[in-house]
DOPATI-650253 format. One line per field, with one value per residue (C-alpha): residue number from 1; x, z, y negated. Coordinates in steps of 0.2 Angstrom, whole numbers, padded with zeros to 4 digits, m for minus. Layout:
BEGIN
semar <- c(NUM ...)
x <- c(X ...)
z <- c(Z ...)
y <- c(Y ...)
***
This chain:
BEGIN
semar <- c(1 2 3 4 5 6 7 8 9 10 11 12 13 14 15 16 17 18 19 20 21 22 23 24 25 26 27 28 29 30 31 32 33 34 35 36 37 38 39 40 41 42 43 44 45 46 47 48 49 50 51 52 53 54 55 56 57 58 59 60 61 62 63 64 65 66 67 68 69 70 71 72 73 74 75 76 77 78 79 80 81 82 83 84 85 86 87 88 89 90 91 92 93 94 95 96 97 98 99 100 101 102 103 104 105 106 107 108 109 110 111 112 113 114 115 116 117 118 119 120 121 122 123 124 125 126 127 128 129 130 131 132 133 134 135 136 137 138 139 140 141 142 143 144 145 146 147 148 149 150 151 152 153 154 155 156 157 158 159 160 161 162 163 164 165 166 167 168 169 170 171 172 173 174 175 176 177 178 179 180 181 182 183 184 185 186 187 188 189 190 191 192 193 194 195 196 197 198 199 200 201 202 203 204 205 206 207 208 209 210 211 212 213 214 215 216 217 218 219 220 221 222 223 224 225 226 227 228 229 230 231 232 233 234 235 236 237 238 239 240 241 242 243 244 245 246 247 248 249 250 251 252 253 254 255 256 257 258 259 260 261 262 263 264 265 266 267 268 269 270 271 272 273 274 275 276 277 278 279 280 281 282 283 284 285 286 287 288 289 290 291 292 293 294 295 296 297 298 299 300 301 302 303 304 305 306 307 308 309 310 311 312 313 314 315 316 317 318 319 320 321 322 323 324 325 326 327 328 329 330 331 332 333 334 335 336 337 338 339 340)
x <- c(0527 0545 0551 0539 0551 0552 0545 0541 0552 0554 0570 0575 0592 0602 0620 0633 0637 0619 0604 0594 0579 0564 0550 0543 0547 0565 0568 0581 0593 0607 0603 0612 0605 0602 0620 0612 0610 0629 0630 0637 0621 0607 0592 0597 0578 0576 0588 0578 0575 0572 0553 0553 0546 0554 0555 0568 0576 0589 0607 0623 0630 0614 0614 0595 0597 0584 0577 0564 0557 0540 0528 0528 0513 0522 0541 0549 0565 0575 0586 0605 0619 0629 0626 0619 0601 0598 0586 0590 0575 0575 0560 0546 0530 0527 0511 0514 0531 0534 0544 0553 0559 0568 0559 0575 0588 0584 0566 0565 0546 0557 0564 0549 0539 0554 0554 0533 0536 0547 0533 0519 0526 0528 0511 0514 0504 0516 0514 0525 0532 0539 0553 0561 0545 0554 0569 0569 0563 0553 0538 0527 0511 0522 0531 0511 0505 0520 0513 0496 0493 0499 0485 0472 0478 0476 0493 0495 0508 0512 0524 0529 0543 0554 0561 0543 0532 0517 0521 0524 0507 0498 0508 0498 0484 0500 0508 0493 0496 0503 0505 0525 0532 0546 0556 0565 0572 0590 0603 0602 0579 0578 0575 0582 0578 0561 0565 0570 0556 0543 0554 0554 0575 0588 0593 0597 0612 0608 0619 0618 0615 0630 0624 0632 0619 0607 0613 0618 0630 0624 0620 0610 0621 0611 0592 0583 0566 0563 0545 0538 0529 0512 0515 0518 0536 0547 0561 0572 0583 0600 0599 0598 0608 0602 0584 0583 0567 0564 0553 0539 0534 0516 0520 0499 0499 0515 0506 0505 0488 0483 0495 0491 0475 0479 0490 0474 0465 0478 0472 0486 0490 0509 0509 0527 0518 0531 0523 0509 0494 0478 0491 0483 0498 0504 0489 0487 0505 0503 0486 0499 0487 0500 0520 0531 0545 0534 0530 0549 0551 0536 0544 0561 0554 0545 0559 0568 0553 0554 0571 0573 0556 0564 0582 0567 0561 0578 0583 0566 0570 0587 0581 0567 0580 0598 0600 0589 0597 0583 0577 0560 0551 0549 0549 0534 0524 0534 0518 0504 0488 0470 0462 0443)
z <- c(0472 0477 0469 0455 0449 0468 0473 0490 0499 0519 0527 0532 0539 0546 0547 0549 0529 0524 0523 0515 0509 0502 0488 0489 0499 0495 0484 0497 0491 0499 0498 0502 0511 0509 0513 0524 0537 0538 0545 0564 0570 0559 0572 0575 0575 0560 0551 0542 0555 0551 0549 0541 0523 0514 0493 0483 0467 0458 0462 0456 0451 0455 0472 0478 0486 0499 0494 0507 0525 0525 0542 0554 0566 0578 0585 0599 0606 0620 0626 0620 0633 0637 0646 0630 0627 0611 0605 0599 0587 0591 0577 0568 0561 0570 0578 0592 0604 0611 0627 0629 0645 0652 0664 0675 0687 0673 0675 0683 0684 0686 0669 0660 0668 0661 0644 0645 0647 0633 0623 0629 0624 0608 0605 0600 0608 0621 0624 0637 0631 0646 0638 0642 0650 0647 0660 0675 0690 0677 0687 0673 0686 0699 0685 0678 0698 0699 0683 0687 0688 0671 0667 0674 0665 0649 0644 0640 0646 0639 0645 0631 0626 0613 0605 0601 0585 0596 0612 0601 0594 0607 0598 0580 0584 0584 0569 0554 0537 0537 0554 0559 0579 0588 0598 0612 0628 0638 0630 0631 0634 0619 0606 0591 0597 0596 0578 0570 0577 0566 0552 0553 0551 0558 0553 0568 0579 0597 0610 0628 0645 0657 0674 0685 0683 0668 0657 0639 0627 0611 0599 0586 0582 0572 0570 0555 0547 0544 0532 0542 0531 0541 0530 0546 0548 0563 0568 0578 0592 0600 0619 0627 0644 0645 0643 0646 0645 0632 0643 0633 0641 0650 0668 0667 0650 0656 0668 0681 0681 0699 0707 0699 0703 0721 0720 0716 0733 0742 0753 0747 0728 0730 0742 0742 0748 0765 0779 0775 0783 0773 0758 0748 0743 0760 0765 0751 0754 0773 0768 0754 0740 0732 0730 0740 0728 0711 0719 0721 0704 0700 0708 0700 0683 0687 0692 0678 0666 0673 0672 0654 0649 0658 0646 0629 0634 0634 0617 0610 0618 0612 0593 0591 0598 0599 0610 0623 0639 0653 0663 0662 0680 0684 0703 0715 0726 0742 0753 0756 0750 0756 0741 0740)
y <- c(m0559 m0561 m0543 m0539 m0525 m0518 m0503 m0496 m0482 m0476 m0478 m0458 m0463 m0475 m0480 m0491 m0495 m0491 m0484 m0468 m0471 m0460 m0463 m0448 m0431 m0423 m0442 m0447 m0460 m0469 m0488 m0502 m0517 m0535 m0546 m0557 m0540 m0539 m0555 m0557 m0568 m0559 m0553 m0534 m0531 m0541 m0527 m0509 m0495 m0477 m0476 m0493 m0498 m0506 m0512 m0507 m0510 m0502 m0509 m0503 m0486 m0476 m0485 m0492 m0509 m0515 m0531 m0536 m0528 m0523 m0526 m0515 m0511 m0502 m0498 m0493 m0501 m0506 m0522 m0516 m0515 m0531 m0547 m0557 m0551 m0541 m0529 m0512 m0505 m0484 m0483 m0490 m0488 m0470 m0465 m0453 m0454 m0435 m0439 m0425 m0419 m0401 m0389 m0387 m0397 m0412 m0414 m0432 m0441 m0456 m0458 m0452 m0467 m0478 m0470 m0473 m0491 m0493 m0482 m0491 m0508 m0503 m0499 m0480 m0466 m0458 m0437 m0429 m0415 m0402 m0388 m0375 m0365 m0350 m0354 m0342 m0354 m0365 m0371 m0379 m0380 m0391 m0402 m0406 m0410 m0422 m0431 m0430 m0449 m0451 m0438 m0449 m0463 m0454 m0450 m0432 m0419 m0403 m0387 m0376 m0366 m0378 m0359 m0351 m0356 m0349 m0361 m0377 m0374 m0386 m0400 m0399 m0411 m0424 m0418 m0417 m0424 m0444 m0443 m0449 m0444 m0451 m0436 m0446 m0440 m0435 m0424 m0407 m0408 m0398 m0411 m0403 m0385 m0391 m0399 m0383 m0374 m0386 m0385 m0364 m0366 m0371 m0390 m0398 m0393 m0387 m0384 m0377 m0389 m0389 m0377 m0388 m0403 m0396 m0412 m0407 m0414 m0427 m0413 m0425 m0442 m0452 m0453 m0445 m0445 m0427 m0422 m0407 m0394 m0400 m0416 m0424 m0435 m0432 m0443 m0436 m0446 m0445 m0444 m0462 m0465 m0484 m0487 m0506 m0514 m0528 m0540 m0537 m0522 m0520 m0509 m0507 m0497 m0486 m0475 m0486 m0496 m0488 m0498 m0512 m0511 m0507 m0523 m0534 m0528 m0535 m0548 m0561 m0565 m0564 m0549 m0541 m0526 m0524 m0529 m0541 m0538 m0533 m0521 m0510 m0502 m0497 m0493 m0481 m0477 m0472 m0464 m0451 m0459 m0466 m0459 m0470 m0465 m0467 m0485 m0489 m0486 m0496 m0511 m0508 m0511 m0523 m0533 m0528 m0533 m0549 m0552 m0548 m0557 m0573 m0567 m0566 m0582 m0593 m0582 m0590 m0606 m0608 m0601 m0615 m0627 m0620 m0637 m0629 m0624 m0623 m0607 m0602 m0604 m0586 m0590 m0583 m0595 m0597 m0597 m0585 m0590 m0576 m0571 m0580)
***
């Protein structure tokens, strides 16, 4: 063993000169991290998230210092902004993601299918989780129809009011003993109004939604592993604006295995679903099957999938061998063939 004397502790917070860390409920430490970390070409993903484990020993002037990362079995991230590809680590080692999304001019299925994805390929369970039910002109019924296909996929939506202990109540089969949930979503959703109502106090700052266009301000700054008094974690997320897939994300597993499926009935393999004849997808589209906008969004992250999986795959090219400069051969078949 590497670090006999180490012992095991959870990264609670994150920042830019370090890191808090936990052994134990209410043991939280700051802790500074290994020197290889700061340097310029160190993997960002390869650096301690909140929610990881990590070992520990003890450093200088009462200070932990992070010796080694431990494995993690699930995270979710996104690609960072910036032409060179990069992935940014959100969270780790949680179970369940609360996809959190406002009941009023906010609500967007759109983005809640792209926050799925980037939940989905991370292998966390994701749980939509509809606020502000309380809102004069809330329509909690409608918002649940327009996600009904995530529903039949097995992904779970909820409408509750974010302010009452009694409404939140539907969200304890997620949050029992050992149990650690990721709170992501838009500013201004109701993330942290939701975070003081677990915690029976006010922890997290909240701040109103502009009424021009229902978007709020960044009332949380920095992510934080918070114990709840279930025994369950919460970690608790700033509002993202860019939600970039990483490449390795599975468009099946985020709520849209129908059109894949549909996809497979067509008559030919690399059917654009436009005007070929023999579409499942426009048929089910002209049939009003299928949502012609939920299926424009399905082919808007597909592309972007596969444009940052062919990014992931020349990063892995070039790190195995930094003298690599080919392209991976993403292109589709130029001709049609009918399926046998």
């Amino acid at each position: 063993r590497a670090h006999p004397a180490a012992r095991p502790a959870r990264v609670v917070e994150q920042h830019r000169t370090g890191y808090v860390v936990a052994e134990g409920p209410g043991e939280a430490r700051t802790a500074d991290s290994p020197p290889e970390w700061a340097r310029r070409r160190f993997p960002p993903q390869d650096r301690a998230a909140v929610g990881d484990w990590v070992l520990i020993d003890d450093g200088q002037a009462g200070r932990a210092r992070i010796v080694a990362l431990l494995p993690r079995h699930t995270t979710i991230k996104r690609a960072a902004a910036g032409e060179h590809y990069q992935q940014q680590l959100i969270a780790a080692n949680i179970d369940t993601v609360f996809v959190v999304c406002g009941l009023d001019a906010d609500f967007n299925p759109r983005r809640i299918e792209r926050y799925l994805l980037l939940v989905r390929g991370g292998g966390a369970e994701p749980v939509v989780v509809l606020t502000k039910a309380d809102k004069e002109g809330s329509d909690a019924d409608a918002a649940l129809g327009a996600l009904a296909e995530l529903a039949a996929q097995g992904i779970t939506a909820v409408a509750l009011n974010a302010k009452d202990r009694a409404s939140v109540d539907v969200l304890d089969p997620w949050l029992h003993a050992g149990h650690t949930v990721v709170l992501v979503g838009p500013s201004g959703a109701g993330k942290s109004t939701l975070t003081n109502t677990l915690l029976g106090h006010e922890r997290m700052k909240t701040g109103e939604v502009r009424e021009s266009d229902a978007r709020g301000r960044h009332t949380t700054t920095y992510r934080t592993l918070i114990p709840l008094p279930s025994g369950a974690c919460l970690i608790d997320t700033p509002g993202m604006r860019e939600l970039k897939p990483t490449g390795e994300e599975d468009l099946a597993g985020a709520g849209f295995a129908d059109i894949e499926a549909l996809a497979a009935e067509c008559k030919f393999r690399d059917c654009r679903h436009a005007r070929e004849p023999g579409c499942a997808v426009r048929a089910a589209i002209e049939a009003g099957t299928l949502d012609e906008r939920r299926f424009a969004n399905y082919l808007k992250l597909r592309d972007e999938v596969a444009g940052a999986a062919d990014k992931l795959a020349i990063r892995l090219a070039q790190k195995a061998d930094p003298r690599t400069a080919g392209k991976p051969s993403g292109k589709r078949p130029g001709n049609k063939y009918p399926r046998d």
